[in-house]
C-alpha positions in Angstrom: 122.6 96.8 122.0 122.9 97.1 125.6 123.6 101.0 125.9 121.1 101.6 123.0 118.1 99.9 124.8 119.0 102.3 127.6 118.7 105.3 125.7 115.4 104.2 123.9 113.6 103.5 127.4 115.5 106.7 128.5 113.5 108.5 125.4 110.9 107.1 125.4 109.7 108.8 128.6 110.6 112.6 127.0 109.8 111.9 123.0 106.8 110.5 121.9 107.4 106.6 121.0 111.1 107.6 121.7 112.3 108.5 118.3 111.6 112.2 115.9 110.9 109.8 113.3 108.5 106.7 113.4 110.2 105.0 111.1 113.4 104.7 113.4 111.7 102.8 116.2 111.7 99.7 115.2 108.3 98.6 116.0 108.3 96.5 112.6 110.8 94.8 113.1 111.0 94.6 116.8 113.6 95.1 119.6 115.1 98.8 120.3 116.6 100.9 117.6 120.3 101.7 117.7 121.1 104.6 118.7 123.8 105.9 116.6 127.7 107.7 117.9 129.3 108.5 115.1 129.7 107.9 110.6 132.7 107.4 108.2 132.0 107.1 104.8 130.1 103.6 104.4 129.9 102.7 108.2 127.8 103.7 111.0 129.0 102.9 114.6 126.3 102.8 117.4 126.3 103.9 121.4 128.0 100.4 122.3 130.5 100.9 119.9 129.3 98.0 117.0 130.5 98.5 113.5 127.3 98.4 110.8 127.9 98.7 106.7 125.2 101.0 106.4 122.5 101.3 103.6 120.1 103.6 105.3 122.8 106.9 104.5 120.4 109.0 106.4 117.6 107.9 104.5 119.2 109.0 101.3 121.2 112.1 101.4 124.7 110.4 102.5 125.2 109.9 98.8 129.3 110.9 98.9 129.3 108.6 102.2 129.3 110.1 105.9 131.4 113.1 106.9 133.4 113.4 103.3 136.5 115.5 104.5 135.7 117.7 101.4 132.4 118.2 103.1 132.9 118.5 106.5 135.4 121.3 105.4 133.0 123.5 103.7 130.3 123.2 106.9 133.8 124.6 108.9 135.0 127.4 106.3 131.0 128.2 106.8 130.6 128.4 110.5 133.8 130.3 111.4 131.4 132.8 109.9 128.0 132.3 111.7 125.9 129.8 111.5 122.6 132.0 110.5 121.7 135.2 109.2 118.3 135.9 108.6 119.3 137.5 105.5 120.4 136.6 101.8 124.0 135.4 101.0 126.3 134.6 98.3 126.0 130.6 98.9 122.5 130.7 98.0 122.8 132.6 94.5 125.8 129.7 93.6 123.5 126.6 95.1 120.3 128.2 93.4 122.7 127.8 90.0 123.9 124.5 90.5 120.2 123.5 90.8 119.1 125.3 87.4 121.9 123.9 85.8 121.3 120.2 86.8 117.5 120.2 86.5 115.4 120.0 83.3 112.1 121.3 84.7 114.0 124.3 87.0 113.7 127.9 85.3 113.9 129.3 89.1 113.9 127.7 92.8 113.4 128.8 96.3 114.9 126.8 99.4 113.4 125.5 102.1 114.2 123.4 105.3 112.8 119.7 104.4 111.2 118.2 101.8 107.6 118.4 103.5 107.9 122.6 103.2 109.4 121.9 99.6 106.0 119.6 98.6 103.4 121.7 100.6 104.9 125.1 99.0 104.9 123.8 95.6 101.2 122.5 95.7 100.2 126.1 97.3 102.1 127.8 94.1 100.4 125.1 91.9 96.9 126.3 93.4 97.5 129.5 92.6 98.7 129.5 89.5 95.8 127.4 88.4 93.2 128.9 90.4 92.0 125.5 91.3 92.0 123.3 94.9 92.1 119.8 93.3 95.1 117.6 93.5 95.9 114.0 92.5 98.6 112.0 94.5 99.1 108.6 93.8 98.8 105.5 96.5 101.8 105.0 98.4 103.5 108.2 97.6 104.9 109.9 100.5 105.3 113.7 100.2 105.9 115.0 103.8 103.5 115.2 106.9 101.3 118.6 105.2 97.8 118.1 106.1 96.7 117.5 102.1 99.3 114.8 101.8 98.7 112.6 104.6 96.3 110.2 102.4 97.2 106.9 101.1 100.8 107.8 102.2 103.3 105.4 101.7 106.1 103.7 103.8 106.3 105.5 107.4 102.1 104.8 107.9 101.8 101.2 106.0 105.0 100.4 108.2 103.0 100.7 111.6 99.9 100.3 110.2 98.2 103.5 110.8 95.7 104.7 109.0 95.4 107.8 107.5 96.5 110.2 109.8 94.0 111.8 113.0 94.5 115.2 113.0 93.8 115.7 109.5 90.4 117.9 108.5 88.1 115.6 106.5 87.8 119.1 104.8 91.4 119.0 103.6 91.8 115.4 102.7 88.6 115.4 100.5 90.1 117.9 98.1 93.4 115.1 97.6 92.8 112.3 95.5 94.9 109.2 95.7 94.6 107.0 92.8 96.7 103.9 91.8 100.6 104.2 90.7 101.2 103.6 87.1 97.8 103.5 85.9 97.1 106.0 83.1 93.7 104.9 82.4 92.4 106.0 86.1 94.2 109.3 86.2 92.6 110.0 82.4 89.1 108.7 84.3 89.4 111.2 87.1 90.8 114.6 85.3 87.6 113.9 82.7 85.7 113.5 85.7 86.8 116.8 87.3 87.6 119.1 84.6 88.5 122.4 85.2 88.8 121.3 89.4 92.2 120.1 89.2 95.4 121.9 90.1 97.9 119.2 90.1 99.7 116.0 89.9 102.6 115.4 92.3 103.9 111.6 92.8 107.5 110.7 92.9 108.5 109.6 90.0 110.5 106.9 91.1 108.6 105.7 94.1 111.4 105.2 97.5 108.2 104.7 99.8 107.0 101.9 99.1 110.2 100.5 99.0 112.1 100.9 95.1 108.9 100.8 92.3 109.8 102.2 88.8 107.7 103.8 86.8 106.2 101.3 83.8 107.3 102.4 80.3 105.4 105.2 79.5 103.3 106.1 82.8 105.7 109.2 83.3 105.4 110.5 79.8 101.6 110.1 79.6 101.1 112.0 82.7 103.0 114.5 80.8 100.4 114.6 77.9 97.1 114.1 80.3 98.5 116.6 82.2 99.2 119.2 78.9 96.0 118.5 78.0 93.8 119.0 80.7 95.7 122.5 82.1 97.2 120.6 85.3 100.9 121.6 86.8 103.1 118.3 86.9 104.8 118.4 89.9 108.1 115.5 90.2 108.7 115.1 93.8 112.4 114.5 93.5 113.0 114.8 97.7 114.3 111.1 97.6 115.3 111.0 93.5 117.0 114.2 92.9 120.9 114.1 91.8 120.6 110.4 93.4 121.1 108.7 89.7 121.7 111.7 87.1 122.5 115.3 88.4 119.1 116.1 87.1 117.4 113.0 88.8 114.8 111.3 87.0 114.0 114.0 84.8 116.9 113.3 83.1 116.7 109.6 83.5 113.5 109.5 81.8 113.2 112.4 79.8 110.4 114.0 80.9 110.0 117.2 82.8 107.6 118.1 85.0 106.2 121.7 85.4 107.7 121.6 88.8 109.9 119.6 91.1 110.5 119.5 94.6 114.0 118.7 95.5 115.7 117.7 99.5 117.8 115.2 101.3 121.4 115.0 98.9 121.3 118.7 98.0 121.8 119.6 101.5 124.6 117.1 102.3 123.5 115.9 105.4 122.1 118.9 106.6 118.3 120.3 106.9 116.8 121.6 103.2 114.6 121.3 101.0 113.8 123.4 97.7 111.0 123.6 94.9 111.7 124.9 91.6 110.1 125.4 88.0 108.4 127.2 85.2 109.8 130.7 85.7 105.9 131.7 85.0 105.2 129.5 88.0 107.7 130.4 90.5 107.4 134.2 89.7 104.5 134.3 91.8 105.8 133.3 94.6 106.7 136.0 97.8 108.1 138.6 97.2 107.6 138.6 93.4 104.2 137.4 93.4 101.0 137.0 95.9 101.4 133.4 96.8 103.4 133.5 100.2 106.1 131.2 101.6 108.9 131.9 103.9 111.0 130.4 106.2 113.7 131.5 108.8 116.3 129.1 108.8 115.7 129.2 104.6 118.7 129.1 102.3 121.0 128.3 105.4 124.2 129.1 104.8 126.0 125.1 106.7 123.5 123.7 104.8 124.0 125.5 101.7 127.9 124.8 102.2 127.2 121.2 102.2 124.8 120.9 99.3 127.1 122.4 97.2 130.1 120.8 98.3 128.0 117.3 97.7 127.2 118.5 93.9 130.3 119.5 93.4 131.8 115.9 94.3 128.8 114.2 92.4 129.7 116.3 89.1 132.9 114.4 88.9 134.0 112.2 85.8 132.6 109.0 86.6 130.4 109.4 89.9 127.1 107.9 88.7 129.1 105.4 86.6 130.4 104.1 89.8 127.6 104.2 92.0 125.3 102.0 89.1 128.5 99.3 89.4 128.4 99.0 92.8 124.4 99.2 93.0 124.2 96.3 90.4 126.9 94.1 92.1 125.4 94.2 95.6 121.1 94.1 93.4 122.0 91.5 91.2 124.3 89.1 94.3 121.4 89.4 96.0 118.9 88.1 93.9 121.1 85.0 93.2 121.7 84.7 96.9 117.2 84.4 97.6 117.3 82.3 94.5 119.9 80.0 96.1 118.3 80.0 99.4 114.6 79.1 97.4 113.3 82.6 99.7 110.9 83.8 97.2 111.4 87.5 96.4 111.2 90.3 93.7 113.9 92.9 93.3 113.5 96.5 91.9 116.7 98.8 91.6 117.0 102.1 89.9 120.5 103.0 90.2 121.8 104.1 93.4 118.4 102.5 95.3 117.5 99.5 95.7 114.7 96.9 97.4 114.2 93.4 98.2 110.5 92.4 98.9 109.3 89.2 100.5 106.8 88.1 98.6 105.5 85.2 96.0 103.9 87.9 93.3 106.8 87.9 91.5 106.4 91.5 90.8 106.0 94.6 92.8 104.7 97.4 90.3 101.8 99.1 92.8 100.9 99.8 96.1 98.8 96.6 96.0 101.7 94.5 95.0 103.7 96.1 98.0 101.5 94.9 100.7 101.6 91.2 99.5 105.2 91.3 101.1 105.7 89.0 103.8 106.9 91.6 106.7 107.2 89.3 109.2 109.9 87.0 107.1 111.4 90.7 106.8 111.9 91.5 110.2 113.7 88.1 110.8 115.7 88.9 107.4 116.9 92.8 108.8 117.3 91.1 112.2 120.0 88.4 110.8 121.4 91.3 108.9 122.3 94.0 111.4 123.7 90.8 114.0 125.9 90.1 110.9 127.0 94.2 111.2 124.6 95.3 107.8 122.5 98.3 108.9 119.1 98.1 106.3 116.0 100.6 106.5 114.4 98.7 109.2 110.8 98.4 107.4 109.5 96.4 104.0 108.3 99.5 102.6 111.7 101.7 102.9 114.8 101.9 100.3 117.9 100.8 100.6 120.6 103.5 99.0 124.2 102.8 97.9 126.8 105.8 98.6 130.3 106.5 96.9 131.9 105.6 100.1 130.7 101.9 100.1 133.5 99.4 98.7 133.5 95.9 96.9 134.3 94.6 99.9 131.7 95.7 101.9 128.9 94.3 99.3 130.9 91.1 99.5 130.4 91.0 103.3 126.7 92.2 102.5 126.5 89.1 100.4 127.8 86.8 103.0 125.6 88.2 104.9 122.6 87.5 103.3 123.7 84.3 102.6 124.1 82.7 106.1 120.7 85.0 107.1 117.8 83.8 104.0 119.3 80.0 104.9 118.1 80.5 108.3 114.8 82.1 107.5 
């Protein structure tokens, strides 16, 4: 890590904390991040020149594995071309399709550049469809750095123990609620409580930010009906979930659809995007069509918009998701028999292609509360023994790990020995 510690104190005198991402520092689990070269399909390869199997995938979107050929070729047929217009193109019209097609709860949809623009757009349309300035998250639920969405927020904040964040109005954050995840009876409490005041639910339903937490049996589909009844627009953040598991991501996992979703990460290949669909009613009041206003220059880019498409394309295959939940099960269930073995105690959540491995005696991590029994400092050793043995994890307690189409058998069995050799020592 010799070059890499160079380029962190190198950055760290030019970007703040020497990272565009907190998360990427390090600081929970000590030491300097690697700075990474270059990516073939399951393996990073960082500024010394080390070999990692990596189950970051760019936090999630690497889902065909890094720079598929099939990919890479569609970014070049697109930049021979330009790189950005300022103007509408054909790309969009097909991508904008593709998403329709997939997802349950998508009538329309509008791109964006991140997930964050996708989340805070969709609550703004939410808001004025409803005519109301209320909105519930749920604790632990990260939903981009918007202002109204910076409370109770998950994995990049609990990793460095921040709290909520400075900056934000008291104003703002008093008109967000954050209750408990997968607790019907509190989110019945509050909407009673505030009748006629709330515009929306958003939560992903598949939590990634608090490392892997499912949803209990029938905490989606009640939100549904409480939502129904009391005139609230569901939103699904699907940023981290979307296409990861089913083309139309937990929607279509759990059969229930939201009366919006907000989408990013594997729909743009690798590349900046983000999107948020619905309800045509809904989304026909967004700019131009409607008064609530949202733009965006770089919108609808046409490399990203290459990439996404190229990525669904691939993932619409015979057999994709079959083969992701194989290789996701072999490398979730190894490890649990490999903490077992070593005595570490530990709970394990996977829904298909994402996957976590807590550090703690509950048993069970169902909540936000659950999550912070983990034992981070037993983690930090744990992703330290890892990435010496060449396996490149999210390097926080709180983050998800995500399997690709590029990883092998081969590389979970190294993952495995891995592990092994590491929890002995911990």
């Amino acid at each position: 890590m010799g070059r890499s510690s160079d380029l962190f104190n190198k950055a760290k005198s030019i970007i703040p904390g020497g990272v565009n991402s907190p998360v990427r520092a390090f600081k929970p689990v000590g030491g300097a991040p690697l700075f990474i070269s270059k990516a073939s399909g399951s393996k990073i390869v960082d500024a010394d020149g080390a070999e990692y199997i990596d189950y970051v995938g760019s936090w999630g979107p690497m889902i065909v594995g890094h720079a598929h050929p099939r990919v890479l070729e569609a970014i070049d047929r697109a930049m021979v071309n330009g790189t950005s217009f300022g103007a509408p193109t054909e790309p969009e019209i097909e991508m904008a399709e593709l998403v329709v097609e997939a997802v349950p709860s998508v009538e329309m949809v509008r791109m964006v550049n991140s997930g964050t623009e996708a989340t805070m757009s969709a609550i703004r349309v939410a808001r004025g469809y409803t005519g109301k300035d209320l909105i519930i998250k749920f604790d632990g639920c990260y939903h981009g750095v918007s202002d109204s969405l910076l409370v109770a927020a998950g994995s990049g904040v609990e990793t460095l123990g921040l709290p909520d964040s400075p900056g934000v109005p008291a104003a703002l954050a008093e008109l967000t609620m954050s209750l408990p995840y997968n607790n019907l009876d509190v989110v019945e409490q509050t909407l009673e409580k505030n009748r006629d005041k709330v515009a929306c639910v958003i939560l992903e339903p598949v939590v990634g930010n608090m490392g892997v937490l499912p949803p209990e049996p029938g905490f989606l589909q009640g939100l549904r009906d409480l939502c129904d009844r009391h005139g609230v627009v569901l939103i699904f953040d699907e940023v981290m979930t979307g296409f990861r598991w089913a083309l139309g991501g937990a929607q279509e996992l759990f059969g229930v659809t939201p009366d919006m979703t907000t989408m990013g990460k594997v729909i743009g290949g690798g590349l900046p995007v983000g999107a948020y669909g619905g309800k045509k009613e809904i989304m026909e009041l967004v700019a131009p069509s409607g008064p609530v206003y949202q733009a965006g220059t770089l919108s609808g880019n046409p490399l990203a918009m290459a990439a996404g498409i190229e990525t669904l394309k691939i993932l619409k295959q015979d057999g994709t998701y079959d083969r992701l939940e194989y290789l996701s099960d072999k490398l979730a269930t190894g490890l649990r028999g490999v903490a077992e073995k070593a005595g570490i105690p530990a709970a394990h959540n996977r829904v298909g292609s994402m996957f976590s491995m807590f550090f703690t005696e509950s048993g069970r991590v169902h909540d936000y509360t659950t999550a912070k029994t983990c034992d981070t400092d037993r983690f930090a050793k744990y992703f330290m023994g890892m990435l010496d043995a060449g396996v490149y994890l999210a390097p926080s307690q709180f983050e998800a790990g995500f399997m690709s189409l590029a990883h092998t058998e081969r590389d979970i069995d190294k993952t495995l020995e891995a592990a092994e050799h590491t929890l002995k020592l911990l």
